[in-house]
C-alpha positions as CSV (number, residue, x, y, z in Angstrom):
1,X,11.8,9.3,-13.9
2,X,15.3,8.8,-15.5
3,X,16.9,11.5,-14.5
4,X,20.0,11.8,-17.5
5,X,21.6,10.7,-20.5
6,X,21.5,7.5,-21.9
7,X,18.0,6.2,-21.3
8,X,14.8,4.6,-23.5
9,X,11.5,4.7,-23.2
10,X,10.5,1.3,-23.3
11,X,6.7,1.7,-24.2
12,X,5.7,-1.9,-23.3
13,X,7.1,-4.2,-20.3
14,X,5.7,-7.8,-19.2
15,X,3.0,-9.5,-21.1
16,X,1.0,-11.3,-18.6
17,X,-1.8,-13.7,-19.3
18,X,-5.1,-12.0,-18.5
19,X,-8.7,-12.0,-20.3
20,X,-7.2,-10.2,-23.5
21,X,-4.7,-12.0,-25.8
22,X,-1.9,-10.7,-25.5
23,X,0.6,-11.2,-29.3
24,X,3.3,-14.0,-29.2
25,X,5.5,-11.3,-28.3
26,X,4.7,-8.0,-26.5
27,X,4.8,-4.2,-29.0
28,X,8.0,-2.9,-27.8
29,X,8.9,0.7,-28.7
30,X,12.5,2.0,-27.7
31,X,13.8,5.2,-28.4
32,X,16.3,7.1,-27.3
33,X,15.4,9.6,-24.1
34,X,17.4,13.3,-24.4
35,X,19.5,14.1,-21.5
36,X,17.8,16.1,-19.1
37,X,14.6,18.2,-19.5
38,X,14.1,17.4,-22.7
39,X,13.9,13.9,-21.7
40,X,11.8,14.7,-18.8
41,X,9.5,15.8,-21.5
42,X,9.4,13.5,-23.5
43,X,8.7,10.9,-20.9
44,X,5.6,12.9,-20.0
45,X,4.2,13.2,-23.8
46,X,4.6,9.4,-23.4
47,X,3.4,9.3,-20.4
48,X,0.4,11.9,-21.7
49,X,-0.3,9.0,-25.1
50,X,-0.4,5.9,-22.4
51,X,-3.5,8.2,-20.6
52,X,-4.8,9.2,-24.1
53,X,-4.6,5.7,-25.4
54,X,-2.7,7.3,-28.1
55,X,0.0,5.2,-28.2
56,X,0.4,2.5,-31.2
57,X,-0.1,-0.6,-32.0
58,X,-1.7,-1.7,-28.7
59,X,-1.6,0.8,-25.5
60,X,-4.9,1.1,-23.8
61,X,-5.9,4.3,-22.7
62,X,-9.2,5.5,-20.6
63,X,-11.5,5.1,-23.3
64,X,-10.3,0.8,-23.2
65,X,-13.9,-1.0,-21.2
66,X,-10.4,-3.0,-19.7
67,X,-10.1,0.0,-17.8
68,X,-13.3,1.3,-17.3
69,X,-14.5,-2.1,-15.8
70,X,-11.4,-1.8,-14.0
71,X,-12.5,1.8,-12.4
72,X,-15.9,0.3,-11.6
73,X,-14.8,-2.9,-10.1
74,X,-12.1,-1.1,-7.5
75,X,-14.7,1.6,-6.2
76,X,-17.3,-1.4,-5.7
77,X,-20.1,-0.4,-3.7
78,X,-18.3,2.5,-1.8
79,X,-20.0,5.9,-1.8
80,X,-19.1,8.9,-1.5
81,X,-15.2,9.7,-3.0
82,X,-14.4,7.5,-6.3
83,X,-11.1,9.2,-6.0
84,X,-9.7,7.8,-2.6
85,X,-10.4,4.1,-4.0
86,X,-8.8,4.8,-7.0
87,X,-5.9,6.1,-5.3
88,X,-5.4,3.6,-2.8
89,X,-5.3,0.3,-5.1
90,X,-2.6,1.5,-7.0
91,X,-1.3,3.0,-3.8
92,X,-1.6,-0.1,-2.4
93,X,-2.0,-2.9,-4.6
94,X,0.4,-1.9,-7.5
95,X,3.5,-2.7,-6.4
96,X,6.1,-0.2,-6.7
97,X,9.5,-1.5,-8.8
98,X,11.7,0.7,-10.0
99,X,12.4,0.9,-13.2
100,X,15.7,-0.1,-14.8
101,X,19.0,1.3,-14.3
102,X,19.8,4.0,-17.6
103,X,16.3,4.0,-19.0
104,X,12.4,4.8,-18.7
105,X,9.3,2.3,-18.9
106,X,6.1,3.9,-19.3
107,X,3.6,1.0,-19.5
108,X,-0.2,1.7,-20.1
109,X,-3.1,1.2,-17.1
110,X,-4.0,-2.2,-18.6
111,X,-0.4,-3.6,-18.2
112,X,-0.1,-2.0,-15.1
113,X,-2.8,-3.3,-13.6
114,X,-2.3,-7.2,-15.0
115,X,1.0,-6.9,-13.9
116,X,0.1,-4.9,-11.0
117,X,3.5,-3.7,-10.5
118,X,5.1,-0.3,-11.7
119,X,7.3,2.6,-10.7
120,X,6.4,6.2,-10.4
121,X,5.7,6.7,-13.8
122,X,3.4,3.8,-15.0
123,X,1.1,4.4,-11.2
124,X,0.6,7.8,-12.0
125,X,-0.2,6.6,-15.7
126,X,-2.2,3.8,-14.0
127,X,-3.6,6.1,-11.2
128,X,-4.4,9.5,-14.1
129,X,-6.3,6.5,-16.7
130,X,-8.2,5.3,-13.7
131,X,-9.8,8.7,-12.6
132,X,-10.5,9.8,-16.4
133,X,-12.4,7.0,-16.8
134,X,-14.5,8.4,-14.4
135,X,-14.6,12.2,-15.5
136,X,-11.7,13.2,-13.0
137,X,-9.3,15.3,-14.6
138,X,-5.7,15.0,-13.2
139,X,-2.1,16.5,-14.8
140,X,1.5,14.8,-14.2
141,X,3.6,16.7,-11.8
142,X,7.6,16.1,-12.6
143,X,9.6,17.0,-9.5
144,X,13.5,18.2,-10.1
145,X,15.1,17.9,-6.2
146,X,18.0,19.9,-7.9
147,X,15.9,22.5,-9.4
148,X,17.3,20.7,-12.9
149,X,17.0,17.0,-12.7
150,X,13.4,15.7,-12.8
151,X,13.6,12.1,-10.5
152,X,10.0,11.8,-9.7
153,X,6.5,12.2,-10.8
154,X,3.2,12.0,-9.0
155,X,-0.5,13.7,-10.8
156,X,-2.6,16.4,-9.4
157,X,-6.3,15.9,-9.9
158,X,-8.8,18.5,-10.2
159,X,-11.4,18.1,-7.3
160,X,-13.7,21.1,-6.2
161,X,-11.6,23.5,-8.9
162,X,-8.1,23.0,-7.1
163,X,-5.5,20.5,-7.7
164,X,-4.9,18.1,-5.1
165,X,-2.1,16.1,-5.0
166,X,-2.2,12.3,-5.2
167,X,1.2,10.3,-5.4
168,X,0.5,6.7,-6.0
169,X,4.2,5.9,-4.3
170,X,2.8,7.3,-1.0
171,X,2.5,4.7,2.2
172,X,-0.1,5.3,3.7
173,X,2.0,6.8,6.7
174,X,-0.8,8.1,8.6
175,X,-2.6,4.8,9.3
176,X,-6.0,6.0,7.4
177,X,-6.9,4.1,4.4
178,X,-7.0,7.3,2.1
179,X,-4.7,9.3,4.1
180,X,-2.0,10.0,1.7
181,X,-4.8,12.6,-0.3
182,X,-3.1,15.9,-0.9
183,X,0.8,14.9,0.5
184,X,3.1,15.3,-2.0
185,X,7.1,14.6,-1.5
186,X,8.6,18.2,-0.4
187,X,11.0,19.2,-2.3
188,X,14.8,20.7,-0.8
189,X,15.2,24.8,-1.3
190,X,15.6,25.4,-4.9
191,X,13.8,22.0,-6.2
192,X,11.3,22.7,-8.9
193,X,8.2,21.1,-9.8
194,X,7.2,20.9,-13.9
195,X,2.6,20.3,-14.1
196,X,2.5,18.7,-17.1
197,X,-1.6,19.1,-18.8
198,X,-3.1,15.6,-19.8
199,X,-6.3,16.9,-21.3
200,X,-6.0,20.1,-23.2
């Protein structure tokens, strides 16, 4: 997450060619991000529209069949959890770039996944679309290391009634495939973290 002054949100990043037609040239939206937490929340309402598909002219949210199919095809056969597959592709298979120096790209699942690369904001996007498709419920966690400046993000998702953490920039440190389930990055003394409600 951009953590000051002087960033965009840059609501649409690398048009890839894939099984939808993408326009001659990709819907860009820029606008200037407030300094601090008041652009920390207005990342998340983007981030919130991407998931809700609410985002104009083109964004594809978890009510897109891309997605949905998408969901399906990445849980496969597998019983049991559809939330640890979810979680490890873009884990695992999204690549994780950060995004560019003095501003904020919040890209929808669908891009995400075509491009399959994104930084902590379009895998929890990604990640949060993913899950809804299948029922799961999940909120955006912003995490501020300084108790005021919010430099990551990661989404909670609502298994058994608690949240459980899931932070699609994890590495699978433990050697299990799913093991990353519930760790979240801990914050210093005095760090905050901001839930942020997807669904209302």
């Amino acid at each position: 997450m951009a953590a000051n002054s002087s960033a965009i949100i840059n609501s649409d990043c690398y048009p890839l060619a894939s099984s939808r037609a993408h326009a001659a040239s990709p819907s860009v939206s820029i606008q200037p991000l407030a300094d601090g937490t008041a652009g920390t929340f207005q990342t998340l309402a983007a981030m919130r529209g991407a998931v809700l598909g609410a985002i104009p002219p083109d964004f594809s949210g978890y009510q897109d069949p891309y997605n949905a199919q998408a969901a399906k095809n990445i849980i496969g056969s597998s019983f049991g959890s559809v939330v640890a597959p979810l979680f490890a592709y873009v884990r695992d298979v999204v690549f994780y770039v950060n995004h560019p120096w003095n501003m904020q790209v919040v890209k929808d699942c669908r891009r995400t996944l075509e491009s399959r690369t994104g930084d902590c904001v379009s895998k929890s996007v990604c990640l949060a679309t993913l899950l809804a498709t299948r029922g799961i419920v999940s909120r955006f966690v912003a995490q501020a290391p300084d108790g005021v400046n919010h430099e990551h993000v990661y989404i909670q998702a609502m298994l058994n009634g608690q949240w459980i953490s899931l932070d699609p920039t994890a590495d699978g440190r433990d050697g299990r495939p799913f093991g990353d389930i519930g760790w979240s990055q801990q914050l210093p003394k005095g760090g905050i973290e901001t839930p942020y409600t997807i669904f209302f």
